[in-house]
N, C-alpha and C positions, 0 to 999 in steps of 0.2 A: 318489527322495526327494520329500517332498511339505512344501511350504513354506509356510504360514499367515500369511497378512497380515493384521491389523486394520484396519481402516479407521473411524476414529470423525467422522461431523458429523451433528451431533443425533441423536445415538445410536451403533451398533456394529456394521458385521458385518463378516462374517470373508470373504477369498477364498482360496481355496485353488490353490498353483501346483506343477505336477508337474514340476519342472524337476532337474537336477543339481546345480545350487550357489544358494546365497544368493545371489551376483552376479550371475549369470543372472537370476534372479528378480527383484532388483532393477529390473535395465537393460529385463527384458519391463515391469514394471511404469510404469514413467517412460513407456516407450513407446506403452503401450495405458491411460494413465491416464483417457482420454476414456471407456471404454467401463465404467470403474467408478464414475463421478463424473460429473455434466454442467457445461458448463462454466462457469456459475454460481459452483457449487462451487467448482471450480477457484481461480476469481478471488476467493472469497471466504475460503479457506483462505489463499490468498498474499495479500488484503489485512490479515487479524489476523495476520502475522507479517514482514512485510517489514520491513528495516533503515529508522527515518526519522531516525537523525542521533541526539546527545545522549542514546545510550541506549538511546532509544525504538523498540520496536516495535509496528508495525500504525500503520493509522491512526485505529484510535481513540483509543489514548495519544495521537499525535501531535496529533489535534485537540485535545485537552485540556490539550495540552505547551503549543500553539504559540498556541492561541487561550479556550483554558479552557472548548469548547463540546466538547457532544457533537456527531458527525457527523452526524446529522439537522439540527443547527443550522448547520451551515456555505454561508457563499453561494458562489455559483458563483469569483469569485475566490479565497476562502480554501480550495475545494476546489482551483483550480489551482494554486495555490500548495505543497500537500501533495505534488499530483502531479507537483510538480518536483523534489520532492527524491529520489524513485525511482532515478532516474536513477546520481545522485553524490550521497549525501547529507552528505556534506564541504562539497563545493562550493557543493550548491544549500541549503542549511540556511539559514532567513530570520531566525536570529538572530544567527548569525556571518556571511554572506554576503546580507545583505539586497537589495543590486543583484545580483549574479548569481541569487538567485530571482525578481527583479523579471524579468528578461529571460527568464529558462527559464518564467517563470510566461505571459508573453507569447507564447510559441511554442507552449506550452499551449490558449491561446484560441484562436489564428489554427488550428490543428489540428482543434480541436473544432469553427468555423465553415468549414472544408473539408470534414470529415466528413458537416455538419450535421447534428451535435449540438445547436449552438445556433443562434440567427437573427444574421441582420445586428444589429436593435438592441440584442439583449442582449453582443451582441461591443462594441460599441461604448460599451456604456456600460459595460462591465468591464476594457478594455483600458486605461486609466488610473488605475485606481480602489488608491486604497492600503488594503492591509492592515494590521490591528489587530492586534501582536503581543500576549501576553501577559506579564509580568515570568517571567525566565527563575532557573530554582529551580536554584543549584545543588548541594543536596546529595542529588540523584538522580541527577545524574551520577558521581559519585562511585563511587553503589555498585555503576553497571553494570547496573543491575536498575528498571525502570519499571516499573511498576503502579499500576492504578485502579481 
């Protein structure tokens, strides 16, 4: 049996897998998805659709939800702040649970300046720094359905 997968970012092609079942196929897939995609891809396909709480997915709704910018406009806080909701986005959501994102937004930082991602001064001047939420809309929640 030969099993056709589409693969669509920024455009379309097709792989082809000679295996016994769709589930087979599947499971090769998941497994060997590094060798169809690089990991870029990867990370950027699961950033336009991950859960971020009230509906919304990706984070670019979410930027737009929670701060009314586009994610190019976001500062290094208000991206860790996004990045805490990944997690639980119940729990870490900075509009119903504003201290619990304050704290997972903080373990966020201290991460990224062990990585060195960031320096000491920019840790330092972001590890106190309060976020600007946006008035929170709710007849988008509602309908289950975000879009922008």
């Amino acid at each position: 049996m030969i099993i056709v997968v589409k693969i669509t970012f920024y455009g379309s092609f097709y792989v082809p897998f000679y295996l016994k079942s769709p589930v087979i196929a599947g499971k090769y897939f998941l497994k060997n998805v590094e060798k169809f995609l690089g990991k870029n891809q990867i990370l950027e396909a699961y950033l336009n659709v991950v859960y971020m709480s009230e509906g919304c997915y990706g984070v670019g709704a979410a930027a737009k939800l929670y701060f009314n910018k586009d994610v190019s406009e976001l500062s290094l806080v208000e991206c860790a702040s996004l990045a805490s909701i990944v997690q639980n986005p119940s729990k870490y959501d900075p509009f119903t649970h504003p201290e619990n994102n304050k704290q997972r937004r903080k373990l966020v930082l201290k991460e990224m300046l062990d990585q060195q991602m960031i320096g000491e001064d920019e840790y330092n001047r972001s590890i106190d720094e309060e976020i600007v939420l946006s008035e929170k809309i709710e007849e988008n929640k509602s309908s289950g359905v975000f879009s922008w």
